[in-house]
C-alpha positions in Angstrom: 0.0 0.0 0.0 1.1 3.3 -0.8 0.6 6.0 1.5 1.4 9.4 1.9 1.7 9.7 5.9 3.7 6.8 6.4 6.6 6.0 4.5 7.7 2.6 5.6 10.9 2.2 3.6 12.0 5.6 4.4 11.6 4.6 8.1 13.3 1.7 7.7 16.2 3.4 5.6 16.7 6.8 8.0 16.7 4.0 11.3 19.6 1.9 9.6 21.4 5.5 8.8 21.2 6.6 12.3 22.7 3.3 13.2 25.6 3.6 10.7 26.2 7.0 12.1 26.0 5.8 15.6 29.4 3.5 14.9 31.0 5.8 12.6 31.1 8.4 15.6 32.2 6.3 17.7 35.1 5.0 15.3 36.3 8.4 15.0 36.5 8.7 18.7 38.7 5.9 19.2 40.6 7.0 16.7 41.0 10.3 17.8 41.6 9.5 21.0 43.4 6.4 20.7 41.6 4.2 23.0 38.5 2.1 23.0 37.9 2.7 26.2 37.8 6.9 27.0 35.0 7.1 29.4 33.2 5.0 32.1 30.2 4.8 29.8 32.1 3.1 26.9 33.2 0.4 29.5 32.3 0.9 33.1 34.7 -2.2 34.5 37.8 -1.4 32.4 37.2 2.2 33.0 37.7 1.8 36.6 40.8 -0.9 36.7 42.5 1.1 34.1 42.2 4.8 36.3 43.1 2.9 39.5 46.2 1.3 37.3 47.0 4.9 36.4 46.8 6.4 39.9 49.5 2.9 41.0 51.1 4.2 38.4 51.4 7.6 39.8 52.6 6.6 43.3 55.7 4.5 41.7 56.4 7.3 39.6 56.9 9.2 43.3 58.8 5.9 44.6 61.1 6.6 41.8 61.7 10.1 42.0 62.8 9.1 46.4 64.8 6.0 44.7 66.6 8.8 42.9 67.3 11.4 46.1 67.9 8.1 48.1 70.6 6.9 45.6 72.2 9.9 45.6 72.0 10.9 49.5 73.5 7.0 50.3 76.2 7.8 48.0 77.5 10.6 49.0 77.7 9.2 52.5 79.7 6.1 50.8 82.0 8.4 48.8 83.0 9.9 51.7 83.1 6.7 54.1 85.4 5.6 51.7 87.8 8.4 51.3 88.2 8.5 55.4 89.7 5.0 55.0 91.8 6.0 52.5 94.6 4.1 50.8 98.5 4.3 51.8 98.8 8.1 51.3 95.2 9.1 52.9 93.2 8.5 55.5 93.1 5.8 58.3 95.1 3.9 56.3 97.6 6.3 56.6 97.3 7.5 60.2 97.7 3.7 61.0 101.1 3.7 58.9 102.3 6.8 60.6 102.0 5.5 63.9 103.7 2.1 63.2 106.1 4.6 61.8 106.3 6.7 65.1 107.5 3.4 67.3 110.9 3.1 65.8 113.7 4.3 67.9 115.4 7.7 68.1 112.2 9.1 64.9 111.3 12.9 65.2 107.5 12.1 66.4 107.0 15.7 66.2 106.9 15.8 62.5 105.0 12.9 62.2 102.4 13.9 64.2 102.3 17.3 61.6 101.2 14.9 59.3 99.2 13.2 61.7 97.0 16.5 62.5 96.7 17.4 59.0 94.4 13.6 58.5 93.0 14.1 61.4 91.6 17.7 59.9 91.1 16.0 56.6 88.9 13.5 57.7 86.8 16.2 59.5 86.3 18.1 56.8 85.2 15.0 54.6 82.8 14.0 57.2 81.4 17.7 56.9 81.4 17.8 53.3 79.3 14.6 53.3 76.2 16.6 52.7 73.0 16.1 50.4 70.1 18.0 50.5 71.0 18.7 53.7 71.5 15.4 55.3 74.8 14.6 56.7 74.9 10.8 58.2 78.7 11.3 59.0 78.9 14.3 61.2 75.9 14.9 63.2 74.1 17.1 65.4 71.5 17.0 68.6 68.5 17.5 65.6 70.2 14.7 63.5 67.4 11.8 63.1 68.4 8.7 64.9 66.4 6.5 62.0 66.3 6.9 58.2 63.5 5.2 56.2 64.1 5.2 52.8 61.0 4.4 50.4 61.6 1.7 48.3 58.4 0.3 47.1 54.6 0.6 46.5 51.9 -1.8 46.2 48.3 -2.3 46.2 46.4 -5.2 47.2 42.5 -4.7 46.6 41.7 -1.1 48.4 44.7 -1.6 50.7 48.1 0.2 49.5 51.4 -0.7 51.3 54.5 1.4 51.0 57.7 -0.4 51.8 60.9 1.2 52.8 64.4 0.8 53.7 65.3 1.3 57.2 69.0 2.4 58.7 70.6 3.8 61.9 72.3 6.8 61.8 74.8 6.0 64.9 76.2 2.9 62.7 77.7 5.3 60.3 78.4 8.7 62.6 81.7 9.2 62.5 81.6 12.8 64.5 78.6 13.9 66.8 77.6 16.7 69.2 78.3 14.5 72.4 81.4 13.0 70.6 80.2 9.6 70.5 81.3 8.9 66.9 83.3 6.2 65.4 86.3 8.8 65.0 85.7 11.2 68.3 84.3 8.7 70.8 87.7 9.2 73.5 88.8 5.4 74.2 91.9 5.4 76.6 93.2 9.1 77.1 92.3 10.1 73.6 89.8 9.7 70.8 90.6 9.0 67.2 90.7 12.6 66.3 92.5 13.9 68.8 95.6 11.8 69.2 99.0 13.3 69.7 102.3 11.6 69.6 104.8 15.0 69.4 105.4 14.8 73.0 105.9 10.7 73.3 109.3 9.5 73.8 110.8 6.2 73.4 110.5 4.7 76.9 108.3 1.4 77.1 105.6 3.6 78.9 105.2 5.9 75.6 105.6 2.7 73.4 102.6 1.1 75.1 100.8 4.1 74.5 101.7 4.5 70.8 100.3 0.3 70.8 97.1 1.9 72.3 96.6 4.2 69.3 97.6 1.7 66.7 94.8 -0.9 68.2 92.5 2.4 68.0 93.4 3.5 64.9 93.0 -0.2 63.4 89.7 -0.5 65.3 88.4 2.5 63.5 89.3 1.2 60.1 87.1 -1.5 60.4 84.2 0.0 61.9 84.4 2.3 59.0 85.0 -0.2 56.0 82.0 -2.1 57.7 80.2 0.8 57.5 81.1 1.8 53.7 80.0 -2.2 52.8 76.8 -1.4 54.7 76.4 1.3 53.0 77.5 -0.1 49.7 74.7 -3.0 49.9 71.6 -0.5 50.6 73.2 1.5 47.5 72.9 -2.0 45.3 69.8 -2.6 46.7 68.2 0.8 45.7 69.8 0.4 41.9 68.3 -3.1 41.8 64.6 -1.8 43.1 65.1 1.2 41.0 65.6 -0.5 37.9 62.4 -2.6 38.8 60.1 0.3 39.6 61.3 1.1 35.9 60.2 -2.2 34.4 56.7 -2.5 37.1 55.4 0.6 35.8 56.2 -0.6 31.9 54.6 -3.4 32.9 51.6 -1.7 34.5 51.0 0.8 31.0 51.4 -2.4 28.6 48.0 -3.7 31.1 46.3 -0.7 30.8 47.0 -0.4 27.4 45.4 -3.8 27.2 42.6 -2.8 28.8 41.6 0.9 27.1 43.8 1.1 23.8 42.2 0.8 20.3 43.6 -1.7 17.6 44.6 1.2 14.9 44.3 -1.4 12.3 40.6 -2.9 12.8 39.7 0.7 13.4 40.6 2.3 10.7 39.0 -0.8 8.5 36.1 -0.1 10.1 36.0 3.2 9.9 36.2 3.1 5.6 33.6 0.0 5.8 31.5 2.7 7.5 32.0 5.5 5.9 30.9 3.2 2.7 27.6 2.0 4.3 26.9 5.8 5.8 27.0 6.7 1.7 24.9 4.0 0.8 22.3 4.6 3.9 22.0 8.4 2.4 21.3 6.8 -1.4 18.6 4.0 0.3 17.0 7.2 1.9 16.7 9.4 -1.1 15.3 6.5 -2.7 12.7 5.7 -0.4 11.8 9.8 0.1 11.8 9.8 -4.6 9.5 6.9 -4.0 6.4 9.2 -2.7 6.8 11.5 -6.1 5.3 8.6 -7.7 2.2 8.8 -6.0 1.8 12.3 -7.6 1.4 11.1 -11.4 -1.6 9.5 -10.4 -3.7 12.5 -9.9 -2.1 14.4 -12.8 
């Protein structure tokens, strides 16, 4: 039946075009944006894991960024750790050689210990150097934390989030402090580290036990310092080896999202010309079925 209020085939043709034109917009969203999944309404689920992914994301990005000052704070304090042990013309190393030095017979101890005072200011002024971001570890003061945490990690498990961190104790690597309780000021015998003098020491046995007093201290200082560079030395390993897999976790974490939200380019822009293609047909099957009415008009003519 042909009628003139209701034009089946034009319905029929204009619903199929507003379908068409449905998933072409929607095609050239994706491919404007990149991802099949932009807003909670095109996917409500993925949506939400993806932006909860993203904020993760976010906080390892920070865990990184303290990794980095971490690094850099722990190896400053190794640098100079290692420096105060020195080698055979530096450091403890030296000190200890000057006083084996200063027990031979008949010696000018009064030169030696010139060379003496001028390690003993050396190593002072390396512990006071050992600054980052205003955090010295070697030479400390009353307002000096006792405990540095160090973050290291971040997870999240369901709506819980855990932050993990590495943990040391200032006094193990103190060298100087306020109360001179140090590795290098802390007075053992009649003298401390820092403050040991040999000009006025003769060679009577009295004078040689006492130069055997500083030697043992001197040699006791070495290691407590070397154990504290190695200390120091594994945390800095450790922080390069969780660095480098914050690095690869949060890769890992944008290839999942991308998973989850990204478009495939490809079947996107096939679909988008297959659509484009029925959009121009759906206009033709419209004109069509709208010409198809004029024919009603040469009946009355």
């Amino acid at each position: 039946m042909s009628s003139l209020l209701t034009n089946s085939t034009a319905m029929t043709a204009l619903q199929t075009l507003r379908s068409v034109s449905s998933q072409l917009s929607t095609t050239q969203n994706r491919i404007s944006t990149g991802q099949r999944v932009a807003t909670a309404s095109d996917n409500a689920a993925y949506w939400s894991i993806a932006t909860s992914m993203r904020a993760d994301n976010a906080a390892l990005s920070a865990v990184s960024d303290s990794l980095g000052l971490s690094a850099a704070t722990v190896d400053t304090e190794y640098t100079a750790l290692t420096t105060v042990v020195g080698d055979s013309s530096s450091g403890l190393t030296k000190l200890q050689s000057l006083l084996v030095q200063a027990k031979t017979a008949g010696i000018d101890r009064t030169k030696i210990q010139a060379d003496v005072t001028q390690i003993q200011q050396q190593m002072k002024a390396t512990a006071s150097a050992a600054t980052f971001n205003g955090v010295n570890w070697l030479s400390t003061t009353a307002t000096t934390p006792t405990t540095v945490n160090l973050v290291s990690s971040f997870s999240r498990v369901g709506g819980t989030p855990t932050t993990g961190s590495i943990s040391l104790t200032v006094a193990n690597y103190s060298l100087y402090t306020s109360t001179q309780g140090g590795i290098l000021d802390k007075v053992s015998g009649t003298a401390s580290v820092d403050t040991i003098d040999i000009s006025t020491l003769t060679d009577s046995a009295a004078d040689q036990t006492t130069l055997d007093g500083y030697i043992t201290q001197v040699t006791g200082a070495i290691n407590s310092v070397a154990a504290a560079a190695a200390n120091l030395g594994a945390v800095k390993n450790r922080i390069s080896t969780n660095t480098e897999f914050v690095k690869s976790l949060m890769d890992s974490v944008d290839r999942g999202i991308g998973q989850l939200v990204d478009a495939d380019m490809n079947q996107e822009s096939t679909r988008l010309a297959a659509l484009q293609v029925q959009q121009q047909l759906g206009v033709q099957a419209l004109s069509i079925a709208n010409n198809s009415s004029q024919s009603i008009l040469s009946l009355f003519r």
